[in-house]
N, C-alpha and C positions, 0 to 999 in steps of 0.2 A: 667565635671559632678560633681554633688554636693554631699558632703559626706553624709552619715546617721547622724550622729548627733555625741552628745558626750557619752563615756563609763560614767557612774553612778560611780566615783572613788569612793566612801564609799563601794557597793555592789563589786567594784574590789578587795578591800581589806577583804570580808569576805566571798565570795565565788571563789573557784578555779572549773577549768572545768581538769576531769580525760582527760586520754589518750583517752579512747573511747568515750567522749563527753559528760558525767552526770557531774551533779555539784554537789559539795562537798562542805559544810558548816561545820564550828567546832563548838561544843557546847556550847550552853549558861551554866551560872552559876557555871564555872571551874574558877571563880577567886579568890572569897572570902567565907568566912564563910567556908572553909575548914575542920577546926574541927568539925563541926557539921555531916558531908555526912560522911555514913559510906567508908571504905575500897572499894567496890563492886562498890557501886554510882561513889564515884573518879574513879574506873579504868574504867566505862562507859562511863566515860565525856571524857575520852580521844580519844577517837574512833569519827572522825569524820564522817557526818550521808550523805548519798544519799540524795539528793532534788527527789523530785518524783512530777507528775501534772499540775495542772494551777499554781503551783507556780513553778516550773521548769520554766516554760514561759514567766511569768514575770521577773523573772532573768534573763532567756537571751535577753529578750528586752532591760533591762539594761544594760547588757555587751555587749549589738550590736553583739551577736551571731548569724550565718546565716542571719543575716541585712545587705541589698547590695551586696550580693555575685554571 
């Protein structure tokens, strides 16, 4: 039987799937220009955010989640 295909290694590397099965992305714009974001801003960026929707979907297309099973 032939496999589904291949995982999207770039989208492995920047989204994780929680224990109960949502995908969790970390923030853009936590690298640079630091001194400019106040206090508040940085400590939001650290909080990584829920995927929610048709883009929830398309991630898991790419990570071959529930594909083949």
């Amino acid at each position: 039987m032939p496999k589904p295909g291949k995982t999207n290694r770039s989208m492995a590397k920047r989204f994780k799937i929680t224990g109960r099965g949502k995908i969790k992305q970390y923030r853009t714009m936590h690298s640079h220009y630091m001194m400019r974001k106040s206090k508040r801003r940085k400590r939001a960026l650290r909080i990584p955010a829920i995927v929610s929707g048709s883009v929830a979907k398309h991630i898991r297309k790419g990570l071959l989640i529930g594909v083949g099973d």
